[in-house]
C-alpha positions in Angstrom: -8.8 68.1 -7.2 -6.7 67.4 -10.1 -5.7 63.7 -10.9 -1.8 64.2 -9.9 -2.8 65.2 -6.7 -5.9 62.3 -6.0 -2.9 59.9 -6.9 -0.7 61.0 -4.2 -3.3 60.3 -1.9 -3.6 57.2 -2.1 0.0 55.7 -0.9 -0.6 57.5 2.2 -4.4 56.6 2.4 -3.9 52.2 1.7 -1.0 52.8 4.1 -3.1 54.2 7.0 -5.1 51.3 7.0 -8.8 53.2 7.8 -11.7 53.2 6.3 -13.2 56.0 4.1 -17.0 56.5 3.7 -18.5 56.5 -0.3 -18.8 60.3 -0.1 -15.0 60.4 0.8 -14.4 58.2 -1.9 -15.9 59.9 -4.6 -14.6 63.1 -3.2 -11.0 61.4 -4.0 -12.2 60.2 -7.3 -12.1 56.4 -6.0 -15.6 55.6 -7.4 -17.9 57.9 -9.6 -20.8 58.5 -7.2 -22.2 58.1 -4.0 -26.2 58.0 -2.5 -27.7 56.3 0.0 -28.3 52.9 0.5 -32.2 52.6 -0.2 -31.6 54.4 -3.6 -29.1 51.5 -4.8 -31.9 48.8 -6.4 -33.9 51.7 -7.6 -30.7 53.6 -9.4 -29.6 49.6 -10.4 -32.7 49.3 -12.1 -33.3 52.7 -14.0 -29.7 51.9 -15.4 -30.2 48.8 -16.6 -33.6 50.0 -18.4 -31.9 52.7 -20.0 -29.2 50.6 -21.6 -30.9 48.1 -22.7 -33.2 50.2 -24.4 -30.3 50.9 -26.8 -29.8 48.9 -30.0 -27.2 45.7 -28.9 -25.1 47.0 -32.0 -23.8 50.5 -30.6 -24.1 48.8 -27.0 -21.3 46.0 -28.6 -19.1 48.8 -30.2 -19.2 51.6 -27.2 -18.2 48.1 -25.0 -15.6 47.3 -28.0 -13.9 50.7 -27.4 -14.1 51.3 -24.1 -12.2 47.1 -23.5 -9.3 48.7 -25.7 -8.3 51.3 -23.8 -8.8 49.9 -20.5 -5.4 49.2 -18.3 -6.2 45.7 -17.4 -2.8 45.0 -15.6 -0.7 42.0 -16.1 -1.3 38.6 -14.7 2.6 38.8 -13.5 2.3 42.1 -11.7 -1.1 41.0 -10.2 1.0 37.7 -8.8 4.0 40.2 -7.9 1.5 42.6 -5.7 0.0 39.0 -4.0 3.4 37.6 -3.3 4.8 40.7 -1.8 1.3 41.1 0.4 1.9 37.5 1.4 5.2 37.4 2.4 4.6 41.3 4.6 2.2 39.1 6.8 4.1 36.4 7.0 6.5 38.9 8.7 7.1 39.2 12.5 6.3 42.7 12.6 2.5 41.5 11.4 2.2 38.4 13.3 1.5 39.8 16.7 -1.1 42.3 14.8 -2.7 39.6 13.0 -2.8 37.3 16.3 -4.2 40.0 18.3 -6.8 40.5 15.6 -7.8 36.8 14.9 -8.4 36.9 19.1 -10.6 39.6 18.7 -12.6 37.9 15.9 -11.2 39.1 12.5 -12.7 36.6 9.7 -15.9 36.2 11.9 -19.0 38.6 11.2 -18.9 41.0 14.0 -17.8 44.6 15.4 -13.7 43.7 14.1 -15.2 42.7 10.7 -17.1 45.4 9.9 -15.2 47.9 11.5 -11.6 46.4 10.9 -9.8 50.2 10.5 -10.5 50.6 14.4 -8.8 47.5 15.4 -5.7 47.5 13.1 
């Protein structure tokens, strides 16, 4: 998939509200990988071995390069995107949704926590 078409995805896929599996994820270029579970601490591990067998100079400049061409967005558009979330739930078109969920358990570990896309 080409990376005009995974970004027109994902409007439609934050708007649906589910919940997409890792393998989905990486399909859709949302993370870099995927594996199972019980290969996490061992994967974890190998990775951290491997870098930090490489001198801390080239580890500094590769992390140097990399921090300047990151799109880090700004603190004002981060507090834009939380005030608009806020003020949608503070809307009456959420508030029988979010009643309805907080009566089923939302915020409490259970089947609406862990499985929130089915209840929404």
């Amino acid at each position: 998939m080409i990376k005009e078409e995974r970004d027109t995805l994902s409007p439609r896929h934050l708007l649906s509200g589910d919940d997409f599996s890792a393998e989905t994820a990486a399909n859709y270029g949302w993370i870099n990988r995927a594996f199972p579970d019980y290969e996490l601490d061992t994967f974890a591990e190998n990775l951290a071995n491997r870098i930090a067998s490489f001198d801390k100079n080239i580890i500094t400049t590769i992390t140097s390069v990399i921090n300047e061409r990151v799109v880090i967005p700004k603190n004002e558009d981060i507090m834009k995107t939380q005030t608009l979330f806020f003020e949608a739930l503070g809307k009456p078109e959420a508030e029988d949704r979010i009643k309805n969920l907080m009566a089923k358990g939302v915020q409490t570990y259970g089947d609406v926590e862990l499985n929130l896309a089915k209840y929404l």
